[in-house]
N, C-alpha and C positions, 0 to 999 in steps of 0.2 A: 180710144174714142169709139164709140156706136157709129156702124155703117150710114145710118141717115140723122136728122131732127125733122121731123114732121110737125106741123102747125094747124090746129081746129080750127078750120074757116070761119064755124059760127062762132066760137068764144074765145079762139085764143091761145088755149091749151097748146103746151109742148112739149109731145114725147119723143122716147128717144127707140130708135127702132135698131132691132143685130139680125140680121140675115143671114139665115144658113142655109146652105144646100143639101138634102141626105138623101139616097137614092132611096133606102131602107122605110124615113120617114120618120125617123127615130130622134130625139133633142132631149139631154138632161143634163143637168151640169153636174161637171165633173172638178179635181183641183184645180184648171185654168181658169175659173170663177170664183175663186173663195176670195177675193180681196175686188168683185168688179165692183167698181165706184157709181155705177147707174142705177141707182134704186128707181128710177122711174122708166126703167127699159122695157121695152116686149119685143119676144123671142118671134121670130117669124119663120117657118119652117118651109123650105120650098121643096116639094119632093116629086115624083111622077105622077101620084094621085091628086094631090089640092096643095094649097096653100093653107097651113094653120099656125096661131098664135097662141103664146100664153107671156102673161106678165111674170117679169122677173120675182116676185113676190110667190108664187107659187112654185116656179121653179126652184127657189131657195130653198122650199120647205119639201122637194127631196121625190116633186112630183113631175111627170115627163111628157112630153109631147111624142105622140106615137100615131100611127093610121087607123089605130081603133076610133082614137079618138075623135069628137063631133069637135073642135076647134076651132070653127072659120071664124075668120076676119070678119064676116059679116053679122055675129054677136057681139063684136066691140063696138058699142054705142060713141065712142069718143071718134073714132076713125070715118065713119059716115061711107062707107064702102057702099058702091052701086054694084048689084048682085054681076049686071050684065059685065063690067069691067073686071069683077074679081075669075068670073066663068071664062073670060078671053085671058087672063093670065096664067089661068090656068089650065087651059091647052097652051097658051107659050109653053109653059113649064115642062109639059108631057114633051114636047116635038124636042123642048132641048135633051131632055134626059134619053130622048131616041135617040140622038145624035150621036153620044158618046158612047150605047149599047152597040151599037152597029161598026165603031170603027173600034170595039174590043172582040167583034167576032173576027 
């Protein structure tokens, strides 16, 4: 099962969202995906720097999500993301991955 089902306020639309955590920032699938059943998934990559996505559709075809990359949730048109709420997640994001730096020192 996908971590979430999210639903298009304005139309309706329902995707299916998997959420991962990488310190690194790093997302590409490997053999515990060759058989995922969600072709209408999108990857969400939660890392120290931002939060970015990419549709299962692309990740199938052997391409990755990484910190180079320009990624953000707020080029997916279907999601309607508010700049101000993705930039407040993503200082959540930062303060968590602080959290577990500090009790590895």
């Amino acid at each position: 099962m996908p971590d979430f089902v999210v639903q298009n306020s304005a139309n309706g639309d329902l995707f299916y969202l998997e959420v991962k955590f990488r310190a690194d920032g790093i997302f590409s699938f490997d053999e515990h995906y060759e058989n995922y059943p969600y072709h209408n998934a999108w990857f969400i990559i939660v890392s120290p720097n931002k939060i970015q996505a990419m549709h299962y559709n692309l990740l199938k075809e052997k391409q990755e999500i990484n910190p180079r990359k320009n990624l953000s949730l707020l080029k997916i048109n279907n999601f309607q993301i508010n700049a101000e709420l993705l930039a407040e997640y993503e200082n959540y994001a930062q303060v968590f991955f602080k959290s577990f730096k500090k009790e590895k020192e």
